[in-house]
N, CA, C and O atoms as CSV, one atom per row, in Angstrom:
chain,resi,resn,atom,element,x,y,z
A,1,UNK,N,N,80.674,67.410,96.419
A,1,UNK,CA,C,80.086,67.441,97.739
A,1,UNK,C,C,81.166,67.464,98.824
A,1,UNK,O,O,81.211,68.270,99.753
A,2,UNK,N,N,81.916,66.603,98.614
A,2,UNK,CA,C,83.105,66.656,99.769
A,2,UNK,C,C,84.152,67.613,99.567
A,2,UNK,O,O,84.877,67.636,100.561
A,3,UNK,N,N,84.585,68.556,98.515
A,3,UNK,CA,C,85.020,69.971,98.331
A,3,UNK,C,C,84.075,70.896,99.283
A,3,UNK,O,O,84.490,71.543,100.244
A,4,UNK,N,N,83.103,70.851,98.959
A,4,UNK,CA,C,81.959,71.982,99.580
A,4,UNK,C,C,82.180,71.829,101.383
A,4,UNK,O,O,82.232,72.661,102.289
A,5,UNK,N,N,82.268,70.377,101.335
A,5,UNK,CA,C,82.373,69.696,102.639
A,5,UNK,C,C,83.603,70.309,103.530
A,5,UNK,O,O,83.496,70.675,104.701
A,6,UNK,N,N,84.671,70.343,102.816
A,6,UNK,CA,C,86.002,70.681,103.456
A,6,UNK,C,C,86.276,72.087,103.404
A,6,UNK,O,O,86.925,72.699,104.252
A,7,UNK,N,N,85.581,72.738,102.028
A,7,UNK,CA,C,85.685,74.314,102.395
A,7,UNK,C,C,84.810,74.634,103.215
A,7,UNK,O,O,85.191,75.742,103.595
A,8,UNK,N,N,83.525,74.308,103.947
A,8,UNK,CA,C,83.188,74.639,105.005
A,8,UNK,C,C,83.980,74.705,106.735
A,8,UNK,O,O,83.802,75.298,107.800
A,9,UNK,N,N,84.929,73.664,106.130
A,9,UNK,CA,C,84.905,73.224,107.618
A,9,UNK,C,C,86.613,73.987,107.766
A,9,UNK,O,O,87.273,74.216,108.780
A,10,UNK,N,N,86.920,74.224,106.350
A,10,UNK,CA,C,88.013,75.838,106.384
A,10,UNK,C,C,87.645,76.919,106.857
A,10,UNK,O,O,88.435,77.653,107.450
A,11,UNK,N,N,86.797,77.117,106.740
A,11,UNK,CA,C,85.836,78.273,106.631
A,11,UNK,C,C,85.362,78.645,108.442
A,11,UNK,O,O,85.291,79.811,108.829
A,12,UNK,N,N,85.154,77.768,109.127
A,12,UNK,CA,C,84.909,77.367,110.644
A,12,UNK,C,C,86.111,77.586,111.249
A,12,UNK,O,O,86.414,78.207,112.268
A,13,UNK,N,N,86.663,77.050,110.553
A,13,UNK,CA,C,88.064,77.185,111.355
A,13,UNK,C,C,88.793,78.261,111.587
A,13,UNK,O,O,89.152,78.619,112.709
A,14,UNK,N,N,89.134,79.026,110.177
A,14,UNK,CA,C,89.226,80.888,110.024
A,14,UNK,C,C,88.160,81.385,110.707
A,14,UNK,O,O,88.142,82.569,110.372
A,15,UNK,N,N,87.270,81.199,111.454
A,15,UNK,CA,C,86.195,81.507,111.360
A,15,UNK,C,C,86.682,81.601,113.245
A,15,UNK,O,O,86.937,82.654,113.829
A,16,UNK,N,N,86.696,80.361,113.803
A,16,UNK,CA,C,87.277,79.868,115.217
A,16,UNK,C,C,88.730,80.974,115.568
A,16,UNK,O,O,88.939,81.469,116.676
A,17,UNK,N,N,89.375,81.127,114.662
A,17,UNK,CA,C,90.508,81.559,114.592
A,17,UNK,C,C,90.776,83.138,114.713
A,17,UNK,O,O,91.696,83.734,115.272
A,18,UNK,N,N,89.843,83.537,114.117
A,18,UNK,CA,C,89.579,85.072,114.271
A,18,UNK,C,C,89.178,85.296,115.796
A,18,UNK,O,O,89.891,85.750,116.692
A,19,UNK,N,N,88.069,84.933,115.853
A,19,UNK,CA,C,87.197,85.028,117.311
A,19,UNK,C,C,88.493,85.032,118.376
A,19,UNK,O,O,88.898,86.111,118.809
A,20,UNK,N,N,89.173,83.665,118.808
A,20,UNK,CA,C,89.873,83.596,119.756
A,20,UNK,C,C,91.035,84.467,119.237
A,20,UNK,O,O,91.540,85.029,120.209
A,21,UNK,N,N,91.569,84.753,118.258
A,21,UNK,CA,C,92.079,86.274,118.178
A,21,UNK,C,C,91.773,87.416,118.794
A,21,UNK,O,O,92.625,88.035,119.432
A,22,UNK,N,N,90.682,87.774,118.688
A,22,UNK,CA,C,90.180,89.170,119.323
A,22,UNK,C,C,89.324,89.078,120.943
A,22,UNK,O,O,88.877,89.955,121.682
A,23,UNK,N,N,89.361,87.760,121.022
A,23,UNK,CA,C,89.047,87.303,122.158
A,23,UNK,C,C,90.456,87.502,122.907
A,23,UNK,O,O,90.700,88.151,123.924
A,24,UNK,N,N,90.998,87.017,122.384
A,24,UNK,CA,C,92.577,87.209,123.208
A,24,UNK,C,C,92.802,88.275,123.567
A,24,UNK,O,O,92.963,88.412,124.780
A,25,UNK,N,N,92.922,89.620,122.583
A,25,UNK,CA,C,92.731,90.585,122.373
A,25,UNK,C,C,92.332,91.706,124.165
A,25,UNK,O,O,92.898,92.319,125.070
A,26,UNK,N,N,90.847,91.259,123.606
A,26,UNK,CA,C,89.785,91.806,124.650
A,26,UNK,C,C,90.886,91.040,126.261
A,26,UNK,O,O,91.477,91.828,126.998
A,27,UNK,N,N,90.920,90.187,126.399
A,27,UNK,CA,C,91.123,89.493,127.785
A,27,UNK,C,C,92.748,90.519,127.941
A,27,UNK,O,O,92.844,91.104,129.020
A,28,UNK,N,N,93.816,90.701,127.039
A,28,UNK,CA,C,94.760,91.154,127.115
A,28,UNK,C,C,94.566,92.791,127.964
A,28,UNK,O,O,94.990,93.237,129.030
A,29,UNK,N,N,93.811,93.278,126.992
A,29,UNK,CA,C,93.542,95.011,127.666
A,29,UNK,C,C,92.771,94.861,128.181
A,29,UNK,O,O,92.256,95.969,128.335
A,30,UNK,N,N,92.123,94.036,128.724
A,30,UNK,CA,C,90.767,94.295,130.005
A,30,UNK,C,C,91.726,93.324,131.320
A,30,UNK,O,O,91.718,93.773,132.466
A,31,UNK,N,N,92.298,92.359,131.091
A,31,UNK,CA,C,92.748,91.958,132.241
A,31,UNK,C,C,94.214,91.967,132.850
A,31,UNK,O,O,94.549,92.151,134.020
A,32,UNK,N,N,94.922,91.739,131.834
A,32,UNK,CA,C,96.229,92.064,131.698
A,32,UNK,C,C,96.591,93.902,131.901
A,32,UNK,O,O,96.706,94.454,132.995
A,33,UNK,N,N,96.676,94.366,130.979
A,33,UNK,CA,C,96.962,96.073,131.199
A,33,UNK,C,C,95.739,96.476,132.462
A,33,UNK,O,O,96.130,96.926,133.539
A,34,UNK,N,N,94.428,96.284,132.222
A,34,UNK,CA,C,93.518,96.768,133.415
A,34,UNK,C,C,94.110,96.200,135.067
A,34,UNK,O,O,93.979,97.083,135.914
A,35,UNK,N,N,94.561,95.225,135.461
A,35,UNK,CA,C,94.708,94.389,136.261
A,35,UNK,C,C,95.913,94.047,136.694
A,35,UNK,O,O,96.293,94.536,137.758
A,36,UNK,N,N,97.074,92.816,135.707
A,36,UNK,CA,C,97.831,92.521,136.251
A,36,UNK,C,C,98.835,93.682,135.983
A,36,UNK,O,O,99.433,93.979,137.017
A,37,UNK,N,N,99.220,94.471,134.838
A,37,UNK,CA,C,99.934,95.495,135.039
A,37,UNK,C,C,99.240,97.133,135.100
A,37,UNK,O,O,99.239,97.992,134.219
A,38,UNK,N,N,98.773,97.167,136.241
A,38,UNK,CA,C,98.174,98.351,136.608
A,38,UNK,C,C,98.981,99.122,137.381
A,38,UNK,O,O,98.796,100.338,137.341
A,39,UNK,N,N,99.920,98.638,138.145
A,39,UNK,CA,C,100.892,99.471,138.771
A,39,UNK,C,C,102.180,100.175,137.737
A,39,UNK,O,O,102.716,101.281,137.800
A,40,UNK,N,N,102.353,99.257,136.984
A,40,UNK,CA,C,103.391,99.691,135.677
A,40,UNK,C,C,103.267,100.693,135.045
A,40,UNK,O,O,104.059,101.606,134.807
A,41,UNK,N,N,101.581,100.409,134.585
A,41,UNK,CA,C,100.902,101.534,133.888
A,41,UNK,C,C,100.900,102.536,134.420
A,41,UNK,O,O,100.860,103.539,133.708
A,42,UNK,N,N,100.932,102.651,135.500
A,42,UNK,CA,C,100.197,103.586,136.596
A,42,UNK,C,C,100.981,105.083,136.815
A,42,UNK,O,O,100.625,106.152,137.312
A,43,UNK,N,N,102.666,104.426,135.964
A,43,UNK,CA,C,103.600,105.902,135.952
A,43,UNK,C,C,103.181,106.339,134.952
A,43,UNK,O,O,103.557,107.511,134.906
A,44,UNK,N,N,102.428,106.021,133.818
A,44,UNK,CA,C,102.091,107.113,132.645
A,44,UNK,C,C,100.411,107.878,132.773
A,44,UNK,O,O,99.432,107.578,133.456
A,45,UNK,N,N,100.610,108.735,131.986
A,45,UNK,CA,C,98.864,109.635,132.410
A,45,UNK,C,C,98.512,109.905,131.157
A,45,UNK,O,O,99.195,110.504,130.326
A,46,UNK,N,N,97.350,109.421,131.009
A,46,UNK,CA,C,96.835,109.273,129.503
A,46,UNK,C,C,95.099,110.533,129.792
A,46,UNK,O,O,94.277,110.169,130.634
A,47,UNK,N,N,94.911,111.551,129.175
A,47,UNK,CA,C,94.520,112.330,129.325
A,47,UNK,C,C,93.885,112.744,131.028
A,47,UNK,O,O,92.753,112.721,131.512
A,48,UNK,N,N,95.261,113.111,131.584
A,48,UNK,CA,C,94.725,113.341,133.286
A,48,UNK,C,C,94.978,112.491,133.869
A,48,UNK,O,O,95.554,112.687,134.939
A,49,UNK,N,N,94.635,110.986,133.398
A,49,UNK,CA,C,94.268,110.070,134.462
A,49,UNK,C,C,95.375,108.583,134.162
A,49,UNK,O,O,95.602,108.121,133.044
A,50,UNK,N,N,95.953,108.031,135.512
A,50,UNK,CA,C,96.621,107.131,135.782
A,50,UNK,C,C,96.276,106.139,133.933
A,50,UNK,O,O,95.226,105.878,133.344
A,51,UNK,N,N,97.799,105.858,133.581
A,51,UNK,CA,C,97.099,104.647,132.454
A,51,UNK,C,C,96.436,103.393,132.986
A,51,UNK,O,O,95.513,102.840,132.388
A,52,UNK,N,N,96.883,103.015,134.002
A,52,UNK,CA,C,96.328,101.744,134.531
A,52,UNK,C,C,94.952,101.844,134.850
A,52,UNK,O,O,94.330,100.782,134.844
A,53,UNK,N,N,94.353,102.859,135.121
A,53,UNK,CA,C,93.138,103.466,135.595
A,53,UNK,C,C,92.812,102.984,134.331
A,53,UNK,O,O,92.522,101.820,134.051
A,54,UNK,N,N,92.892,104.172,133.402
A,54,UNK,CA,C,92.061,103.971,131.583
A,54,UNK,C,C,92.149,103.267,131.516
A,54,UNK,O,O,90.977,103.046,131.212
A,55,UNK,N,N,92.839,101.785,131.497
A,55,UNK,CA,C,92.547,100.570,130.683
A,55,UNK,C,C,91.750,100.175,131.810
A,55,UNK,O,O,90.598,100.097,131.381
A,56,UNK,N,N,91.771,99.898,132.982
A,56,UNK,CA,C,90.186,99.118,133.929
A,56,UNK,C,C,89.053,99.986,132.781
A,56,UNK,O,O,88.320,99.536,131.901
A,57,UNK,N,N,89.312,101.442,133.268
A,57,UNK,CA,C,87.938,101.806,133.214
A,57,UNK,C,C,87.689,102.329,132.067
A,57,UNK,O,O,86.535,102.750,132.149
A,58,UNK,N,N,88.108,102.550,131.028
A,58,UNK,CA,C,87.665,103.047,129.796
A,58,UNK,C,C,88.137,102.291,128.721
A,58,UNK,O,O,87.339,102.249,127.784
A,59,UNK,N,N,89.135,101.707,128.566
A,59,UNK,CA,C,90.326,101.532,127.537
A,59,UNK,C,C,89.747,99.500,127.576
A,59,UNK,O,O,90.364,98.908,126.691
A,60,UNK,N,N,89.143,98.893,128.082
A,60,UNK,CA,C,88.899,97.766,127.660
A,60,UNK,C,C,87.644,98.030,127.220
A,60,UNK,O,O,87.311,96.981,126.668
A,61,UNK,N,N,86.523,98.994,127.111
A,61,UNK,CA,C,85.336,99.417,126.820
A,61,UNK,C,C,85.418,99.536,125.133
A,61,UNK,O,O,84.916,98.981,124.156
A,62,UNK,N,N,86.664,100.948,125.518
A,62,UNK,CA,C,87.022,101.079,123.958
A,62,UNK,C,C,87.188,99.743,122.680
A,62,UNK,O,O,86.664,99.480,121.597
A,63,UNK,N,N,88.319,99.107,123.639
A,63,UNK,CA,C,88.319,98.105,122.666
A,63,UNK,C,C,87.778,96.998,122.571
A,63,UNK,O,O,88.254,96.103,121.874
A,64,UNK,N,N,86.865,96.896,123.148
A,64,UNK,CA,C,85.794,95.968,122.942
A,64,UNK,C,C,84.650,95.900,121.543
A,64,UNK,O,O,84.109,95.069,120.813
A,65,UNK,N,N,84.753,97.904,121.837
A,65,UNK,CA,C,83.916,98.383,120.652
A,65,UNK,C,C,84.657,98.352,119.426
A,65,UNK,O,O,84.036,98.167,118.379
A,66,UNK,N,N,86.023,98.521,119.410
A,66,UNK,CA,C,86.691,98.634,118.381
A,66,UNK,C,C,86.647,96.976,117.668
A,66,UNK,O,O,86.706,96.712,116.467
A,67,UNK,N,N,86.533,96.050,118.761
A,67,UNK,CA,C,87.153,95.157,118.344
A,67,UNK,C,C,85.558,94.266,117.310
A,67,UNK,O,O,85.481,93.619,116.266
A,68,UNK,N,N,84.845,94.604,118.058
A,68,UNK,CA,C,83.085,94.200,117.045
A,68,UNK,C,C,83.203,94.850,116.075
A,68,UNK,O,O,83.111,94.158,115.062
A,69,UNK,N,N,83.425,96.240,115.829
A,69,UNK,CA,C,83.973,96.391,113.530
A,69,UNK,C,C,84.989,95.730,113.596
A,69,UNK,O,O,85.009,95.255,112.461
A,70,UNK,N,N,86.055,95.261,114.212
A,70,UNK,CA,C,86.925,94.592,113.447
A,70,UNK,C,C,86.590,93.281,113.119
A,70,UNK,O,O,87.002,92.806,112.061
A,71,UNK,N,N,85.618,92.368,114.191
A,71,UNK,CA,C,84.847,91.222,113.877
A,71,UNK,C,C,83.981,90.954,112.651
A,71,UNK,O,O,83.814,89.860,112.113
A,72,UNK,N,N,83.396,92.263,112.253
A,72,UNK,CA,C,82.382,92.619,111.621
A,72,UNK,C,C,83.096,92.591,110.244
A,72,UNK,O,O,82.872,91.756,109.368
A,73,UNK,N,N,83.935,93.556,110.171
A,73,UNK,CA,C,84.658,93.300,108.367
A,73,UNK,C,C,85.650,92.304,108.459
A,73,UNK,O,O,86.025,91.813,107.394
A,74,UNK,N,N,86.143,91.910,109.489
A,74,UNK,CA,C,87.020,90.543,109.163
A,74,UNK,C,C,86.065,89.181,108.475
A,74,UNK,O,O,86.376,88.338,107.634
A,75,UNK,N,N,84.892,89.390,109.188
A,75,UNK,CA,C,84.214,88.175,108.843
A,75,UNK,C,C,83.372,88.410,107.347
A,75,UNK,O,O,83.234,87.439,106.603
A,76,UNK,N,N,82.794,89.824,106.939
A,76,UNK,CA,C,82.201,90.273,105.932
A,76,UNK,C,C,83.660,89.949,104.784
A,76,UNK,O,O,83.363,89.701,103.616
A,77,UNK,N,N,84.699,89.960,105.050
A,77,UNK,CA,C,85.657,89.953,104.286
A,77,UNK,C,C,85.792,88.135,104.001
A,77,UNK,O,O,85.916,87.724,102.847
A,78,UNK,N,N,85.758,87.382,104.927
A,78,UNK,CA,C,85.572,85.946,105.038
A,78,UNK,C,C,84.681,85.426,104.241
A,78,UNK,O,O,84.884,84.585,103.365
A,79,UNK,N,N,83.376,86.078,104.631
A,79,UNK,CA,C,82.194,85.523,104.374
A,79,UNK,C,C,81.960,85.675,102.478
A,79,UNK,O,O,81.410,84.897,101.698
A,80,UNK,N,N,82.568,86.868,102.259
A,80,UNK,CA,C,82.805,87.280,100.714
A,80,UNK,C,C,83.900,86.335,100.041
A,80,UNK,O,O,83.690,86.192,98.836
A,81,UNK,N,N,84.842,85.760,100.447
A,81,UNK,CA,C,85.790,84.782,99.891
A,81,UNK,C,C,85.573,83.449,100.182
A,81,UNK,O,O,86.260,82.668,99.523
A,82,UNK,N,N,84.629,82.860,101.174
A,82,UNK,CA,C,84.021,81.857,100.880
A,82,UNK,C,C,82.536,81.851,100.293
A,82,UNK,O,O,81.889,80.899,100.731
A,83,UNK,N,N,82.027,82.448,99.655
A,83,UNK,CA,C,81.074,82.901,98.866
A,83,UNK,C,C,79.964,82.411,99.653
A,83,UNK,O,O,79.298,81.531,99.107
A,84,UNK,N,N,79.562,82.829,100.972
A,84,UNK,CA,C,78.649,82.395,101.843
A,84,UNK,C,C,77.928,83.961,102.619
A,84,UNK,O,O,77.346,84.111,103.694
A,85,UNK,N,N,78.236,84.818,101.670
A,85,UNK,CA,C,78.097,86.684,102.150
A,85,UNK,C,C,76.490,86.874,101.526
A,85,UNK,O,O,75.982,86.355,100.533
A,86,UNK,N,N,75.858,87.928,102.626
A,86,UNK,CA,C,73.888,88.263,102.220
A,86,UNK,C,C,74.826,89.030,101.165
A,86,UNK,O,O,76.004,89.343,101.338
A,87,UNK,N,N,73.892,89.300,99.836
A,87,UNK,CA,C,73.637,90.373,99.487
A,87,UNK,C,C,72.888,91.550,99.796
A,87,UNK,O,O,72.943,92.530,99.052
């Protein structure tokens, strides 16, 4: 019982650990590149348009989306090695 007990609360924790990973992630290219270095960016041109532009306006979108499959099989990959995965 208290094995089961402590691999759960492993399991939460990888679990906590991922999230504020890609949470970090998201806040990095949506606020950081979109925001605080937007003028930096701003000498390169990423199809046409200012880079600092794409990351406000497209490029934290992107990876937002990118970053939910990566949530998605990181945790399907989790959820399969702590044997807690639907069939």
């Amino acid at each position: 019982m208290e094995n089961n007990k402590n691999r759960m609360q492993e399991y939460w924790q990888r679990n906590v650990r991922i999230l504020l990973t890609l949470l970090g992630l998201w806040f990095a290219v949506s606020y950081v590149f979109g925001i605080l270095l937007v003028d930096e960016l701003n000498q390169f041109r990423l199809g046409g348009f200012k880079l600092g532009f794409w990351f406000a306006q497209q490029g934290s979108i992107y990876v937002f989306v990118l970053i939910i499959f990566i949530y998605v099989w990181l945790m399907n990959k989790l959820d399969r090695e702590f044997d807690v995965h639907e069939d």
